[in-house]
N, C-alpha and C positions, 0 to 999 in steps of 0.2 A: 469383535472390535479390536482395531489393532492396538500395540504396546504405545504408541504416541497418542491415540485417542481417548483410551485410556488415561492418559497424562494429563490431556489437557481436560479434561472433564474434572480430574481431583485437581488441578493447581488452583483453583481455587479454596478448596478445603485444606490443603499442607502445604501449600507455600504461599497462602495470604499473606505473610507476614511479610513477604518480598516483595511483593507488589506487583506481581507477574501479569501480565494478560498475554504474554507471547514467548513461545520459545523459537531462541537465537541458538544456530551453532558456537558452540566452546571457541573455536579460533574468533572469533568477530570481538572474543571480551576486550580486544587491547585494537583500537582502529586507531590510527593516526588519524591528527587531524588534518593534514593534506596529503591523504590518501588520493592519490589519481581514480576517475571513472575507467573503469576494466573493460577492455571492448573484445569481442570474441569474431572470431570468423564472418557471420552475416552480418558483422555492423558495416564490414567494406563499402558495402553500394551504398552506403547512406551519408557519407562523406559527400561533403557541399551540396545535397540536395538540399531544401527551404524545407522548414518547420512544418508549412502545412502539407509535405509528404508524410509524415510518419504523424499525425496528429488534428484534430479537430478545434476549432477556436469559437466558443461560443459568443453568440452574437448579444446577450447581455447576461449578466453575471445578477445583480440585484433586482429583486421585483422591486416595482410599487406600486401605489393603490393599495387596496383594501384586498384581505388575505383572502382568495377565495377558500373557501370551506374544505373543497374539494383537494387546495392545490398539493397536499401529499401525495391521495390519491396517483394523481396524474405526474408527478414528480419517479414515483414508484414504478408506475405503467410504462415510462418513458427510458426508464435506468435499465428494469430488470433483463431488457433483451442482449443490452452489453456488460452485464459482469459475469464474471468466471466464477467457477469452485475450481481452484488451483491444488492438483495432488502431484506428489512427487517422491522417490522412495530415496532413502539417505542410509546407513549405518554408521555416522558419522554421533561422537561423543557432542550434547549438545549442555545446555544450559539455560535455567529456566530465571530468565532476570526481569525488571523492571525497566527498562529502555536497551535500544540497541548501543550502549555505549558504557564504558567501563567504570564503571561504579562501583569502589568496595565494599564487601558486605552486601549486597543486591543482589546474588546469584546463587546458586545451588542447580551442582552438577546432573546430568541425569545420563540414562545412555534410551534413546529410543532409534534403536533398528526397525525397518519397516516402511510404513508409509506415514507420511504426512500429509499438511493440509494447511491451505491460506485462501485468501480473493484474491482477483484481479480486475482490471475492467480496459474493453477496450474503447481506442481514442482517435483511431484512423478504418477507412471501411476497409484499406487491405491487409487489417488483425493486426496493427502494431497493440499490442495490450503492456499497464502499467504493473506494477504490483511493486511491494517493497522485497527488498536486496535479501532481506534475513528468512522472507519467504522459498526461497530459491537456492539461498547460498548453499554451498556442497554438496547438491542433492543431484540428481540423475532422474533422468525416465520423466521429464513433465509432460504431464495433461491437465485438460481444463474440462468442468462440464458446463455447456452453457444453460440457460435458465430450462429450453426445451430437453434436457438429458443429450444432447450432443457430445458426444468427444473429440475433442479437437487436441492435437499434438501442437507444443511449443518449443521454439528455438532462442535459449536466452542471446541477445546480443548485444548488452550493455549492463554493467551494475555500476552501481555509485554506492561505494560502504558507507562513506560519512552524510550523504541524505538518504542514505536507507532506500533508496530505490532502484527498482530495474523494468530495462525495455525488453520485452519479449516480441515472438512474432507467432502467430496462429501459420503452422503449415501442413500442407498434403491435404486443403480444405479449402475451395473456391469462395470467395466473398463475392459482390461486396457485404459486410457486416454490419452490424448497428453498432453505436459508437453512444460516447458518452462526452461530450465536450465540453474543452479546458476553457475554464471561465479566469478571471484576475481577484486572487483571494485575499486582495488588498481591500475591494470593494463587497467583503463580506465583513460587515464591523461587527464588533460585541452586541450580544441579543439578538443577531438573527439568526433565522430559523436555518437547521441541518439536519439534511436527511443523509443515512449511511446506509448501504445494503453491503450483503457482504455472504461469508460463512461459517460462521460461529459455530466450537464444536462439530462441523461439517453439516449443521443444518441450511443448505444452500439456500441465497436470495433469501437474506431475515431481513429486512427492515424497520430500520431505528429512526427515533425524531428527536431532537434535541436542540438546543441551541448554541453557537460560539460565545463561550463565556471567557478567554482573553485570545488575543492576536500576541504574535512575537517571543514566544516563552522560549527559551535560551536556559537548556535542561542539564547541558555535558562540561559545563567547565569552563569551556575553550573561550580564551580573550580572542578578542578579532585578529591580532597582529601574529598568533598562534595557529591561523587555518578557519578553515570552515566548519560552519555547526547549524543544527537545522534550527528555524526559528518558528517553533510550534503552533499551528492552532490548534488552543486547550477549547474542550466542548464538552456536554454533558450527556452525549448523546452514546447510547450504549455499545461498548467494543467490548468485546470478548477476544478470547483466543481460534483464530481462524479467521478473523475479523479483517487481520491485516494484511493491507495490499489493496482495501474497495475503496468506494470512492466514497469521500464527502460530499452531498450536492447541496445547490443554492434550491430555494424554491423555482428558479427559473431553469432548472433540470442543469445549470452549468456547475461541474465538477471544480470546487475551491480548493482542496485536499486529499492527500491519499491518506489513508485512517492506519494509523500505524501501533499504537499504544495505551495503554490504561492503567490506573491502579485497580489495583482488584479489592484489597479494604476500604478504599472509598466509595463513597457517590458520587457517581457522575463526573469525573475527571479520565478523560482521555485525551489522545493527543493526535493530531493528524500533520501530515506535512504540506504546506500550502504551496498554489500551484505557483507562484512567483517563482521558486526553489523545484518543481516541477521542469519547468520551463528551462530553469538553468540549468537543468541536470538533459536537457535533450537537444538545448542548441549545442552544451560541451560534444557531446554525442556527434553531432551534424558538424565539429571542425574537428575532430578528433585524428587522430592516427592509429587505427582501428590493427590491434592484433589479435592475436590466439591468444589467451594465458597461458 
């Protein structure tokens, strides 16, 4: 087991008290709040191309009628072919906190050389895959496994530090892919049902059921007239560590959130990034002026 696996197996026994479900690299404790989306070399060609290039747009976001019994089941069956186990190797000094954003008192240093580990899921069939920013950030050497033990190589070509996400691309691997599509997580209101799969601890594709227990949660401080800040959907549906970067789904298999956070001494209080704030972090992306960092 490696030195990060390790980690994140005890954070929840010695750093309960911090509220950990994710380890962020150390540089990310201090983000501005208009921090620019960082674009890297393969974001080039995706300059003025349309949204549903790099992305899938679900064609209804809420069920209704009466719940079919089944419809986890089939919600489960339909996700599991598009999410990743996200590994990547870092030596980078990190930091084991309660959200991506700087909070003091919240954090406790650590050093994990090695490998790590997060989800992803993808959203286009020629491998555009989502995952959050702090999955990724400073790390080297990514691969992905898909649900069948595939290895697939990724090339980051977008991060956004302040909504915690980033666009990757599946390459040196023919598609087309299964995907998992972006639904309006406006029209997922409180009390409906949320399914999460993901990699928890690197137990790849677990799936969780729970529900959105508030929309709009505004976690980091920041006033509007200050920059941007992700405006959460709170759920109680189970994240762990490695968790983060899968998808939220509706019952109707449409992706509302990328599953980002949790307390670890509570019940059921996690956090996801909704795809409203999704969406805007990939048309920034599609008008961007795409460098190398």
């Amino acid at each position: 087991m490696s030195t990060f696996s390790r980690l994140v197996l005890l954070a929840p026994l010695f750093f309960g008290a911090l509220g950990s479900s994710c380890v962020t690299l150390d540089k990310e404790a201090a983000i501005s709040p208009d921090a620019p989306v960082e674009f890297y070399r393969g974001a080039r060609s995706l300059r003025g191309v349309p949204l549903t290039s790099i992305s899938t747009e679900a064609q209804r976001t809420r069920a209704s009628g009466r719940m079919d019994v089944r419809a986890v089941e089939k919600v489960a069956a339909s996700a599991r072919p598009a999410v990743l186990s996200i590994y990547f190797k870092t030596k980078q000094a990190a930091r084991v906190r309660l959200l991506p954003f700087s909070i003091p008192g919240l954090g406790f240093p650590v050093s994990l050389p090695g490998s790590g580990l997060g989800s992803g899921f993808i959203i286009h069939e020629d491998g555009y895959v989502l995952t959050n920013a702090h999955v990724i950030r400073g790390a080297s050497d990514h691969w992905a496994l898909s649900a069948t033990g595939q290895e697939l190589d990724l090339e980051v070509l977008a991060v956004d530090p302040v909504f915690d996400l980033a666009l990757l691309k599946i390459i040196g691997t023919q598609g087309p892919f299964p995907v998992i599509p972006l639904g309006d997580s406006r029209k997922a209101p409180v009390g409906s049902w949320a399914v999460a799969v993901g990699n928890p601890l690197g137990l790849g594709h677990t799936v969780t059921l729970g529900i959105i227990s508030q929309t709009g949660r505004h976690l980091s401080g920041v006033n509007p007239e200050e920059g941007r800040e992700i405006s959460f959907i709170q759920m109680d549906t189970a994240i762990n560590p490695g968790s983060s970067g899968g998808p939220l789904i509706s019952l109707t298999g449409a992706c509302v959130g990328v599953n980002t956070a949790g307390y670890v001494e509570a019940n059921g209080i996690s956090f996801a990034v909704p795809t409203t704030q999704v969406k805007e972090f990939l048309n920034e992306v599609l008008r961007g002026e795409p460098q190398a960092p």
